[in-house]
C-alpha positions as CSV (number, residue, x, y, z in Angstrom):
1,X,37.2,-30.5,-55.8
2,X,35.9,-32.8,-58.8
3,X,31.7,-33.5,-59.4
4,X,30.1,-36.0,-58.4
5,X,27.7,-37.3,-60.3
6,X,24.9,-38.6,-58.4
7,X,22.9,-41.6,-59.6
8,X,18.8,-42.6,-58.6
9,X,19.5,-44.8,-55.5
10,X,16.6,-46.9,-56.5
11,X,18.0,-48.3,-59.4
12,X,19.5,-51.0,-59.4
13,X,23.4,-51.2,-59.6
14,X,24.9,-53.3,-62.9
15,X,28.3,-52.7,-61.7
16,X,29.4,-56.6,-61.0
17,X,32.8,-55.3,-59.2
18,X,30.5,-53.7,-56.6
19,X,30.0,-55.3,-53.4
20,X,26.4,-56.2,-51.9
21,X,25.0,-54.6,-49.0
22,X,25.6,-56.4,-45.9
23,X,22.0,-56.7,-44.8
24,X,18.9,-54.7,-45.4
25,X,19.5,-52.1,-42.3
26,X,23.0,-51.2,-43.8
27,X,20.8,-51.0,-47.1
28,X,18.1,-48.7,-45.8
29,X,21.2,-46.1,-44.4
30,X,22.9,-46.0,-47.6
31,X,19.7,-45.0,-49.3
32,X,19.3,-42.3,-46.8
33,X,22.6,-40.9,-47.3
34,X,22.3,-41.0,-51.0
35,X,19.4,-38.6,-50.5
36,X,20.9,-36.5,-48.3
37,X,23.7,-35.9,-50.1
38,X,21.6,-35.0,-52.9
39,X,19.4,-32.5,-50.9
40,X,23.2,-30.8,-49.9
41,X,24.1,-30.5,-54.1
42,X,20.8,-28.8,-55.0
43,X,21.0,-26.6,-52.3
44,X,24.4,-25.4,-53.2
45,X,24.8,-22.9,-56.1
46,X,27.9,-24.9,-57.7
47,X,26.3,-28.3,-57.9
48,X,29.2,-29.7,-55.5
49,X,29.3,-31.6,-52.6
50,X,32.7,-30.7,-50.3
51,X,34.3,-33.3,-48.5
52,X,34.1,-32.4,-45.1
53,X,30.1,-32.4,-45.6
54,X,30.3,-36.1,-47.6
55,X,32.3,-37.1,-44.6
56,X,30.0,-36.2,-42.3
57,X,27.2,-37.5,-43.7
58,X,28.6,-41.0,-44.1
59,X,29.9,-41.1,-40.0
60,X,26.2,-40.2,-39.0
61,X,24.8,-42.7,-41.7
62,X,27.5,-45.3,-39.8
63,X,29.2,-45.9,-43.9
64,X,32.6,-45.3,-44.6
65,X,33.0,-42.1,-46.8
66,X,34.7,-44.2,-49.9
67,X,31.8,-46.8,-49.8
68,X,29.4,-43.7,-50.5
69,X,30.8,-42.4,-52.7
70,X,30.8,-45.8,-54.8
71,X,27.0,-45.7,-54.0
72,X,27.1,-42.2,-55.6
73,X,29.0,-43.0,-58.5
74,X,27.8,-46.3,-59.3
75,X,24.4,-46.6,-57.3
76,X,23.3,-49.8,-54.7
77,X,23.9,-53.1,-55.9
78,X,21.1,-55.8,-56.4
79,X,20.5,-57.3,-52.9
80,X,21.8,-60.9,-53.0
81,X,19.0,-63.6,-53.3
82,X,19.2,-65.8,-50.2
83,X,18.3,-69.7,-50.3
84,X,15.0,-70.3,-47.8
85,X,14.5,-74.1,-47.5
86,X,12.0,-75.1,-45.1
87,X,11.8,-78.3,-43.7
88,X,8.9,-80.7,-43.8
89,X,7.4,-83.0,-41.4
90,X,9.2,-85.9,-42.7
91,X,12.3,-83.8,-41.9
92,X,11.1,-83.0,-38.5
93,X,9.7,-86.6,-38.1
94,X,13.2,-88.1,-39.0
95,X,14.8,-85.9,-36.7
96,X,12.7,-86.5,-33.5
97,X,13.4,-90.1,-34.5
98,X,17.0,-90.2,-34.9
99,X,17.7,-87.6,-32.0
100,X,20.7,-86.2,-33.2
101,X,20.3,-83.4,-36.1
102,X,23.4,-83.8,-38.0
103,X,22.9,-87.2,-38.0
104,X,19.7,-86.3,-39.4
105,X,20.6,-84.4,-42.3
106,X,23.2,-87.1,-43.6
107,X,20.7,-89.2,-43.6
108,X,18.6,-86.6,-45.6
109,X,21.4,-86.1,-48.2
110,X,22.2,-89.9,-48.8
111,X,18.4,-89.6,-49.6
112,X,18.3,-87.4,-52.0
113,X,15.3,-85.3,-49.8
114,X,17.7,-82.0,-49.1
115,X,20.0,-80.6,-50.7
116,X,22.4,-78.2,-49.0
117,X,24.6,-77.7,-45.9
118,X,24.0,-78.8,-42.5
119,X,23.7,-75.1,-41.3
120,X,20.6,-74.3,-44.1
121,X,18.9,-77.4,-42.7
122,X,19.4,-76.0,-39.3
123,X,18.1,-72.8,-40.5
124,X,15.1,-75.0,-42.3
125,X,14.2,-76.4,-39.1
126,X,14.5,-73.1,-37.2
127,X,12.3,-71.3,-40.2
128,X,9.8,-74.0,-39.7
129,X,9.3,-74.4,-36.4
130,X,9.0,-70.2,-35.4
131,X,12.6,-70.8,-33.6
132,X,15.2,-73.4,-31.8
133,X,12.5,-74.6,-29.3
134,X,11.0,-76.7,-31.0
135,X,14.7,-77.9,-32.5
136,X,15.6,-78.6,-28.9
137,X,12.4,-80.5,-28.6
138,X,12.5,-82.8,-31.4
139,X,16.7,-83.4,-30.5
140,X,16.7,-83.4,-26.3
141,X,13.0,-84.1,-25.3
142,X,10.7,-82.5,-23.1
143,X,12.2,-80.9,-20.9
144,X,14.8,-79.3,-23.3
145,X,11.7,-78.0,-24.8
146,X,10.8,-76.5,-22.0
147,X,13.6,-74.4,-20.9
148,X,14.1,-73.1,-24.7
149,X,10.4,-71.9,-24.3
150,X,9.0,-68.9,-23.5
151,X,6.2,-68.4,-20.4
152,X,4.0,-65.5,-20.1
153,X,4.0,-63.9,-16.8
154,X,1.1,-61.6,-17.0
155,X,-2.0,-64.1,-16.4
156,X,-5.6,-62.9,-17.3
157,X,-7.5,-61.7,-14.2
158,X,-10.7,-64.4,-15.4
159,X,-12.0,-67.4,-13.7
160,X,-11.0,-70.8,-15.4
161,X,-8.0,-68.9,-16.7
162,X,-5.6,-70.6,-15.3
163,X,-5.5,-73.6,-13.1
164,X,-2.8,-74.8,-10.4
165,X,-2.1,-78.3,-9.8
166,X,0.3,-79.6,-7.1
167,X,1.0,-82.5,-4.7
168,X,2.1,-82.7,-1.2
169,X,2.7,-85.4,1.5
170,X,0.2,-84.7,4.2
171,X,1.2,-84.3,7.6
172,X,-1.2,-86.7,9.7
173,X,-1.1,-90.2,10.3
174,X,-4.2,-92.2,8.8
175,X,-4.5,-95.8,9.1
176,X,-6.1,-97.9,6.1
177,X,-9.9,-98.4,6.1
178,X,-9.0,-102.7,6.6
179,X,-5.5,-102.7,9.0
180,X,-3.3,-100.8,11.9
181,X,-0.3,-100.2,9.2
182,X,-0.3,-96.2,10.1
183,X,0.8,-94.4,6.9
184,X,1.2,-90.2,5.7
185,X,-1.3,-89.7,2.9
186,X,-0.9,-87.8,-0.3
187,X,-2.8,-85.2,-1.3
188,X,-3.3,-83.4,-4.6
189,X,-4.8,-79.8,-4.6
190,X,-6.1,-77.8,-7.9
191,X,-6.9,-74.1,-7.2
192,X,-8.2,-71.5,-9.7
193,X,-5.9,-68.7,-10.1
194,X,-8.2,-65.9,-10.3
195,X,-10.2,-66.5,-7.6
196,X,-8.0,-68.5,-5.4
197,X,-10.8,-71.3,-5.2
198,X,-9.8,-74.7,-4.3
199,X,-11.9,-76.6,-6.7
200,X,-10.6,-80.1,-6.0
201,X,-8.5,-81.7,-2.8
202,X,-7.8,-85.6,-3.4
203,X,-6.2,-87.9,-1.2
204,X,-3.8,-90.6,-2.2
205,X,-2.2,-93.5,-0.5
206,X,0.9,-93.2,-1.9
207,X,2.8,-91.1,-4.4
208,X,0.5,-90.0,-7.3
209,X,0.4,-91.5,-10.7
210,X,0.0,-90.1,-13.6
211,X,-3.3,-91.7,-14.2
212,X,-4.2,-89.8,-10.4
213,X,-3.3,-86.3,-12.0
214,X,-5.9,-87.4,-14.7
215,X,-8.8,-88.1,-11.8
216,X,-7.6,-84.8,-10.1
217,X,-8.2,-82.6,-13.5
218,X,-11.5,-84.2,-14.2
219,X,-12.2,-84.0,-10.5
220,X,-11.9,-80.6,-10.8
221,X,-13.9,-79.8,-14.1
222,X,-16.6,-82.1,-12.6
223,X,-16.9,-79.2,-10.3
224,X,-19.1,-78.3,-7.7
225,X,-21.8,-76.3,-6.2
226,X,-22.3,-73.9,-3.4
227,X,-25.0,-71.5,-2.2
228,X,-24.7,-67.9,-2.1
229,X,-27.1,-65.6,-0.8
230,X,-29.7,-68.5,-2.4
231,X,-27.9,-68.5,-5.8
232,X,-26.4,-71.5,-6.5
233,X,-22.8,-70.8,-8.0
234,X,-21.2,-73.4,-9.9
235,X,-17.3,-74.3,-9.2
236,X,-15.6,-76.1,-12.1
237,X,-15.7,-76.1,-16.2
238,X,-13.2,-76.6,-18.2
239,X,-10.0,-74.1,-18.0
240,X,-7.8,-72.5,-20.5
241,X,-4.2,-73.1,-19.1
242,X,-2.8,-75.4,-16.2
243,X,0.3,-75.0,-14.4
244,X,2.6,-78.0,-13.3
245,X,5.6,-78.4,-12.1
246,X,8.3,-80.5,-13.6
247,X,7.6,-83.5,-11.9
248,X,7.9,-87.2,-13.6
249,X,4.2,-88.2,-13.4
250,X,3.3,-84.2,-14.8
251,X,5.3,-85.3,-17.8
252,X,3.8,-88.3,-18.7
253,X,2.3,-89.2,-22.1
254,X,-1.2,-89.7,-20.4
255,X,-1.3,-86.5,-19.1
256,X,-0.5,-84.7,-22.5
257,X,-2.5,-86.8,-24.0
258,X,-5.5,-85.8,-21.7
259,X,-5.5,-82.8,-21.2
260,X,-4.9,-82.0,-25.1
261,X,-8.2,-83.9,-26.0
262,X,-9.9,-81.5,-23.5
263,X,-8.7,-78.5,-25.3
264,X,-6.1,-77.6,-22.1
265,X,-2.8,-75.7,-22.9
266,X,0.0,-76.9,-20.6
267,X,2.1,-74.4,-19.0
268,X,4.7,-76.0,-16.9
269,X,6.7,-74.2,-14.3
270,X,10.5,-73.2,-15.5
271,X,13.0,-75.8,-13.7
272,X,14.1,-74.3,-10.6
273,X,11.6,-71.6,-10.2
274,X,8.6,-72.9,-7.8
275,X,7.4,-68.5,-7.1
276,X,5.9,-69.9,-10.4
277,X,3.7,-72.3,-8.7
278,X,3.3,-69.9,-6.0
279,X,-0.4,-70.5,-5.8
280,X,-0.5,-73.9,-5.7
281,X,1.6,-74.0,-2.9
282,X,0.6,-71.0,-0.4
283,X,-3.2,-73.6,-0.4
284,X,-1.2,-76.0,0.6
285,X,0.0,-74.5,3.5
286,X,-3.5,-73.1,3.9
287,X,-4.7,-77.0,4.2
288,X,-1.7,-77.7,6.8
289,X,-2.7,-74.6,8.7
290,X,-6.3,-74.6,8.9
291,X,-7.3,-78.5,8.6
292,X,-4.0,-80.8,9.5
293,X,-2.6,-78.7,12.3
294,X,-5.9,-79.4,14.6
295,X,-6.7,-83.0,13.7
296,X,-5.8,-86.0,15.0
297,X,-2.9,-87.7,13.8
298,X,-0.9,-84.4,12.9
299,X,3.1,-85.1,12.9
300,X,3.7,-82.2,15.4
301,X,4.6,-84.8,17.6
302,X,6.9,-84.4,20.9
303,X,6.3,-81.3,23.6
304,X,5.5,-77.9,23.4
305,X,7.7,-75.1,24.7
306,X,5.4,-75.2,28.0
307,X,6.2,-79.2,28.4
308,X,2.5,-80.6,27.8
309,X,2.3,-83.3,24.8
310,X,1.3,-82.7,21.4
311,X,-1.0,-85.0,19.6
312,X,1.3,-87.8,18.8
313,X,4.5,-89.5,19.9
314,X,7.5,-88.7,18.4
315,X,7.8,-92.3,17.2
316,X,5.6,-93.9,14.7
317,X,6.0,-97.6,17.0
318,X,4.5,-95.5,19.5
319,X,1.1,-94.2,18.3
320,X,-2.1,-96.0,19.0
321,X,-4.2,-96.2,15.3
322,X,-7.4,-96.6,17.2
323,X,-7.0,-92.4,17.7
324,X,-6.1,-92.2,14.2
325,X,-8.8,-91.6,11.2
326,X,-9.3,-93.7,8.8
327,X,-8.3,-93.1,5.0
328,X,-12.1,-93.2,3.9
329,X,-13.0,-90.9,7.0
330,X,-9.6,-88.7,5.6
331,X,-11.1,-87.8,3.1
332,X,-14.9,-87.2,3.8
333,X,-12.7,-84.4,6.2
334,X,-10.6,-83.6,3.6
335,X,-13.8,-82.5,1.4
336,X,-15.7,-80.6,4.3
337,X,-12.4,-78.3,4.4
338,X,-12.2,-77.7,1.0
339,X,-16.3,-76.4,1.2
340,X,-15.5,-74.5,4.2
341,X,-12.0,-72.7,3.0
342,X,-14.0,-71.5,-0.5
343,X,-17.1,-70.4,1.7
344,X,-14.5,-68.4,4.8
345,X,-13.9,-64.8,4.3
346,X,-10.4,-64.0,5.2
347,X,-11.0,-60.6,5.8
348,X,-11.8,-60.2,2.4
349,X,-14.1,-61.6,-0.1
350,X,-14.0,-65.3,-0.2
351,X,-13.3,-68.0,-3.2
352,X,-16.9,-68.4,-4.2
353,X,-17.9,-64.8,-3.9
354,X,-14.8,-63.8,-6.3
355,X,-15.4,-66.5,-8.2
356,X,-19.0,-65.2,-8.9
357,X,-17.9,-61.3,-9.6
358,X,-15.2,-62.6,-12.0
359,X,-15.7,-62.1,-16.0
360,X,-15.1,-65.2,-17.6
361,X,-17.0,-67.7,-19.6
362,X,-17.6,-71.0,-18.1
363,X,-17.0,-74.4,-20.1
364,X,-19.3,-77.1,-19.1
365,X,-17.1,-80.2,-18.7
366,X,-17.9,-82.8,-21.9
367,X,-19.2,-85.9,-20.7
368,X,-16.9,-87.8,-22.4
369,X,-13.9,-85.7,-20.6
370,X,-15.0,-87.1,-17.3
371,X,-15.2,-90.6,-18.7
372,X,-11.8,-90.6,-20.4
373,X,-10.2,-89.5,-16.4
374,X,-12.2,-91.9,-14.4
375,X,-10.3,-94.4,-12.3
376,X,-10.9,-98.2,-12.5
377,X,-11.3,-100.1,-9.3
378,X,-9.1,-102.9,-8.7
379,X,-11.3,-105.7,-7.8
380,X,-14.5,-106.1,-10.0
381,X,-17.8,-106.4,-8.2
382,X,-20.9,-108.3,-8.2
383,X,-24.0,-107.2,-8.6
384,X,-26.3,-107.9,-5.6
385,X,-29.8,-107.3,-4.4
386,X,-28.6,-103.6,-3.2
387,X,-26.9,-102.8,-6.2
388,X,-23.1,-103.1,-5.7
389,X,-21.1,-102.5,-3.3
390,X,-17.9,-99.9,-3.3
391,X,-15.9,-98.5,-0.5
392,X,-18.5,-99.2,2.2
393,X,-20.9,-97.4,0.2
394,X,-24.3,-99.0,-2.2
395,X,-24.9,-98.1,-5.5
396,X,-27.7,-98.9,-7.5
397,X,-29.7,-98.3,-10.9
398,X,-32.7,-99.7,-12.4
399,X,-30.7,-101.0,-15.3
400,X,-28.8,-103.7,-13.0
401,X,-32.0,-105.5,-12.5
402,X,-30.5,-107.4,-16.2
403,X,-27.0,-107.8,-14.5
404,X,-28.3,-109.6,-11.6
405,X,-25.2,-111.5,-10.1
406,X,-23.0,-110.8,-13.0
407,X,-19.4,-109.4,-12.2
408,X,-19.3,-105.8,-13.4
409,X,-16.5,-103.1,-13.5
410,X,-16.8,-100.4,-11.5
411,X,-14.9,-96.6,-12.6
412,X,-14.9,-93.7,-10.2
413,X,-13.4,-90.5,-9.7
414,X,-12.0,-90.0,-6.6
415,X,-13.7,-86.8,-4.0
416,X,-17.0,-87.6,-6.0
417,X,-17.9,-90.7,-4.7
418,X,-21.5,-89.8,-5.1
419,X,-21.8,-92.0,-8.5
420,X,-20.0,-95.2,-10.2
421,X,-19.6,-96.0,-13.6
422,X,-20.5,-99.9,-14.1
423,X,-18.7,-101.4,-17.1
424,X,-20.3,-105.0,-18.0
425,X,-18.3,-107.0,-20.7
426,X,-16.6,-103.4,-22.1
427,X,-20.0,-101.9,-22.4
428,X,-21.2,-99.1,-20.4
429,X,-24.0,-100.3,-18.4
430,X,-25.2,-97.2,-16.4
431,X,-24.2,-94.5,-13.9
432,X,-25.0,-96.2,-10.4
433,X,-25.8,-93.4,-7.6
434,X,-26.1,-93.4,-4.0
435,X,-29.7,-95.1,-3.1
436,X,-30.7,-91.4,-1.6
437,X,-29.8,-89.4,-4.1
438,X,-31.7,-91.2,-6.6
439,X,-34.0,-88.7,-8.9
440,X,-37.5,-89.7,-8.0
441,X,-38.0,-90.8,-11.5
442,X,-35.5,-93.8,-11.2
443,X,-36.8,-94.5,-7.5
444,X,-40.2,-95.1,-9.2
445,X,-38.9,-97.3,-11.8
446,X,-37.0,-99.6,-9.5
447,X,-40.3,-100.3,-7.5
448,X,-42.1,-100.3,-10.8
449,X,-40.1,-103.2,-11.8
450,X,-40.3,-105.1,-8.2
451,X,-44.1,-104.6,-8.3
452,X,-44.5,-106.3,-11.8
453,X,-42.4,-109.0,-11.1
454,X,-43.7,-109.7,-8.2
455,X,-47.5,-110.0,-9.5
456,X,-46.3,-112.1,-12.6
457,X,-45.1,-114.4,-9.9
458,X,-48.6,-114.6,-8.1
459,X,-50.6,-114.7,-11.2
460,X,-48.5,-117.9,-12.5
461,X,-48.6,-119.0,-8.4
462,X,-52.2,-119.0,-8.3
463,X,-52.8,-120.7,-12.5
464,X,-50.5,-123.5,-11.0
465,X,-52.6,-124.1,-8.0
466,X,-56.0,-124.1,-10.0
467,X,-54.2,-126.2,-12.2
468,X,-53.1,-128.9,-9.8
469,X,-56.7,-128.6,-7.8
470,X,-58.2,-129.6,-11.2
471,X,-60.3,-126.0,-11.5
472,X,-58.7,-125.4,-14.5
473,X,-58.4,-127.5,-17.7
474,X,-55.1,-128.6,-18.9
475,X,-52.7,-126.6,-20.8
476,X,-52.2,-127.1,-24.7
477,X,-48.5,-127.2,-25.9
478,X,-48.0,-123.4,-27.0
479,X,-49.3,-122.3,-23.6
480,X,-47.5,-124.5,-21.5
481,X,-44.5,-123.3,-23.5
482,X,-45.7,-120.1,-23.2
483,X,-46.0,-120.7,-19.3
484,X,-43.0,-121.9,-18.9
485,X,-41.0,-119.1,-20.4
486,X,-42.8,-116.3,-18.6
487,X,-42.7,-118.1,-15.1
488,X,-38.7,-118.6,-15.4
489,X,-38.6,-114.8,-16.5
490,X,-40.6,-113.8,-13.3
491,X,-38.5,-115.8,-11.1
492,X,-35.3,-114.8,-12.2
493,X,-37.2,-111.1,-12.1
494,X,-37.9,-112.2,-8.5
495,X,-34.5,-113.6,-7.7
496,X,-32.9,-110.2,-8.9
497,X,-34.3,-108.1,-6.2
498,X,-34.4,-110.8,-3.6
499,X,-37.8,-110.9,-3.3
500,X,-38.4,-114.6,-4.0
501,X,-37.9,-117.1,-1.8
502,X,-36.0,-120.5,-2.3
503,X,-36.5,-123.7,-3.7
504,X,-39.9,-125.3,-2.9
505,X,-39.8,-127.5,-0.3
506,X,-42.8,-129.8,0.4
507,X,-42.3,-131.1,4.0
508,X,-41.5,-127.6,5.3
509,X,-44.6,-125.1,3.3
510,X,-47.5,-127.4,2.3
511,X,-50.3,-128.5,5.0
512,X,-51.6,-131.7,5.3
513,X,-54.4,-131.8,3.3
514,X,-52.0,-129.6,0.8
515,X,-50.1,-132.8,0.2
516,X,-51.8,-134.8,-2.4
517,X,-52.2,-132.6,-4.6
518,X,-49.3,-130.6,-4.6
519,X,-51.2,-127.3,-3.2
520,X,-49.9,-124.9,-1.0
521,X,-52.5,-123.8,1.7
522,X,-52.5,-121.3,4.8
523,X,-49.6,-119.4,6.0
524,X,-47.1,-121.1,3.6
525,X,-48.7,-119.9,0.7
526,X,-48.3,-116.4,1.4
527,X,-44.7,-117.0,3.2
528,X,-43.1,-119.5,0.2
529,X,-45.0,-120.4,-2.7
530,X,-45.1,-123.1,-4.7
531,X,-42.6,-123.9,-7.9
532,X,-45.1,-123.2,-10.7
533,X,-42.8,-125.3,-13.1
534,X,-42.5,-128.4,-10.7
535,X,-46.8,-128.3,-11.2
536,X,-46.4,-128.2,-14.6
537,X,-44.2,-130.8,-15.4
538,X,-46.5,-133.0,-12.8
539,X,-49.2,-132.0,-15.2
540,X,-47.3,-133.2,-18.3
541,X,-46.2,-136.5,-16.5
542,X,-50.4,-137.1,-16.1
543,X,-51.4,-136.6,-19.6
544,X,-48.5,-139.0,-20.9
């Protein structure tokens, strides 16, 4: 048997007839064998390798045995040098545009901005993006972006680790708050994974928007508080993941764009697979079971197996709306469930108590965050003596003593109808609360500000009268301009918080004797008094 002459496998091979190695694992074997081969010559006496050992150790190395021994005559050849474009965002720009890659790279080539075939500038898009998702994205959309992407299915065990959002038709008959028209509300549940704590339940009357799956998140991170064993635990923050389902208003551009400026990565559901969304839906069949199934206007209609009525009719023509709730009175009921389902222990520990032994760091909802998901009311309201006025409820501030009978715009977010945002002109006026859950501080101002007002107006009340009884000399220029200013000023002030009373009127609040000069006297003085600028300008008409 001839020698073979073994060469350093590391080296690389000059030989141009030699053929490269397929790919770096076919590479990696033939280097092995070369070794091994080498270990078998030194070990043997004669310096020779046989044949039936060289073709064994090329079948276990998975080479054939002539290949090796062209690696052990000539050693391995240089490893070709592979072309690695990578595509740019103007490439990945001018593909989402067009929506067709091929098309996409002739346009690139007419250009001049890539230069190869159009399987490298697949490659280039595939090397730049970390894989054909993203490809599939830019080409197909949204939703061929998400079936090319991968989901994790192995969610952390923390509060505010995951969220759940979902919708459902209610079934109960409500009637609107103004109207008989029965209708099935809408209702839009977010639950916290970890914990199982419903953290926001919404009613809708109709399908949701996308704009109402805003309110809902923000809803949620608004959060709430309950009481346990007198610690107050706090229900809401800002989460690190929330699962959707593939539904249109889920998709929408509002959405994305929301919950991406709150720092919120989107997980949606695979198509087809709702044991994804598992959570979301076993509360809502908690809410049917434990809430809808025992109020009035549940769709259970017709007879039970025993032939005694259910609640309703089997025919909408037939139910009486006066024994229906109301949509406002929906969802005050709606709310009290929620409280009560995270409070219940099911034979286990309930929402709030594993809410409260969970790890987990809790992100206070931005400000700004709950601004950006606020709803805008339809109508704009006016600012009246109470404040204003929005689904049969009063709000008021002590900054909308300035807006007095202006029309304002009021933002809300729906299940915390507790405070309204009033918008004046596209500024930001205040934050308008319930009249009884106003801090005392605020309380104080608002009768701080009635109180003054309403002793400008006696003060100037009273220097009018003096005036007009001749008590008091006349007024120079500057101070009647001065008077006049700050008596309008206290007026309005009056006016604003409906205080002040009407227009003078001379045959109904001044006594006889009261007459001449303009004087009120008696009871009217302290029931209407007198125009302080109607005096004044009598004054003025004297000294000319």
């Amino acid at each position: 048997m001839p020698k073979i002459s073994l060469v350093n496998p590391d080296e690389p091979n000059t030989d141009p007839q030699a053929g490269p190695v397929a790919n770096a694992d076919r590479r990696f074997q033939a280097r092995n064998a070369i070794h091994q081969i080498a270990r078998f010559r030194e070990a043997n006496p004669r310096g020779q390798v046989p044949g039936w050992a060289l073709n064994k150790v090329a079948a276990s190395h998975n080479i054939h045995p002539e290949t090796l021994r062209r690696y052990l005559r000539n050693g391995l050849p240089k490893q070709r040098a592979y072309s690695r474009a990578v595509a740019n965002d103007d490439m990945c720009a001018l593909v989402a545009h067009v929506g067709f890659s091929k098309k996409a790279w002739r346009i690139a080539v007419e250009e001049g901005t890539f230069t190869g075939s159009y399987a490298t500038f697949l490659r280039a898009l595939d090397r730049t993006n970390e894989g054909k998702a993203a490809r599939k994205g830019l080409t197909n959309g949204q939703k061929a972006l998400d079936k090319s992407s991968m989901y994790g299915t192995f969610p952390k065990d923390e509060r505010n680790a995951r969220w759940f959002l979902d919708h459902t038709e209610a079934d109960i008959f409500v009637r609107p708050d103004k109207g008989t028209k029965i209708f099935r509300p809408w209702v839009t549940n977010v639950r916290d994974g970890a914990s199982g704590a419903c953290l926001a339940s919404i009613a809708w009357p109709s399908n949701p928007t996308a704009d109402a799956v805003v309110a809902a998140i923000a809803s949620a991170m608004l959060g709430d508080t309950y009481i346990v064993d007198g610690v107050e635990v706090f229900l809401g923050g800002t989460p690190e993941a929330l699962t959707l389902d593939n539904a249109l208003e889920h998709a929408a551009e509002a959405v994305f764009r929301y919950v991406m400026a709150v720092d919120v990565l989107v997980d949606p559901i695979i198509p087809g697979h709702k044991h994804q969304q598992g959570s979301a839906e076993n509360l809502n069949l908690a809410m049917t079971q434990e809430f809808l199934r025992c109020s009035p206007g549940h769709t259970g209609g017709g007879v039970k197996a025993d032939g005694t009525p259910r609640f309703l009719p089997m025919r909408g023509k037939e139910i009486d709306p006066t024994r229906l709730w109301t949509f406002r009175r929906f969802q005050i009921e709606l709310d009290k469930w929620r409280r009560d389902h995270n409070e219940t222990d099911y034979g286990r520990q309930s929402p709030v108590r594993r809410w409260l032994d969970l790890a987990g760091e809790i992100r206070p909802a931005a400000d700004e965050a709950i601004l950006a998901g606020m709803l805008r009311q339809a109508k704009p309201a006016k600012v009246k003596r109470y404040g204003v006025y929005f689904q049969n409820l009063d709000f008021t501030h002590p900054a909308l003593k300035e807006h007095f009978g202006a029309t304002v715009t009021l933002k809300y977010l729906p299940g915390h109808l507790d405070f309204v945002d009033v918008w004046y002109e596209g500024r930001r006026i205040c934050r308008a609360k319930r009249p009884l859950t106003l801090a005392p501080a605020e309380q104080g101002r608002m009768v701080q500000g009635r109180n003054n007002d309403r002793k400008i107006v006696e003060r100037a009340t009273s220097r009018a009268n003096h005036i007009a009884d001749g008590k008091l000399p006349a007024l120079s220029e500057t101070e009647r301009k001065a008077a006049r200013e700050a008596v309008a000023a206290a007026v309005e002030a009056e006016q604003a918080h409906g205080d002040a009373a009407k227009r003078f009127d001379d045959t109904r609040n001044t006594t006889k004797r009261g007459r001449a000069s303009g004087r009120v006297t008696g009871k009217a003085a302290h029931a209407r008094p007198i125009n302080p600028m109607d005096v004044i300008k009598s004054e003025e008409r004297k000294a000319s």
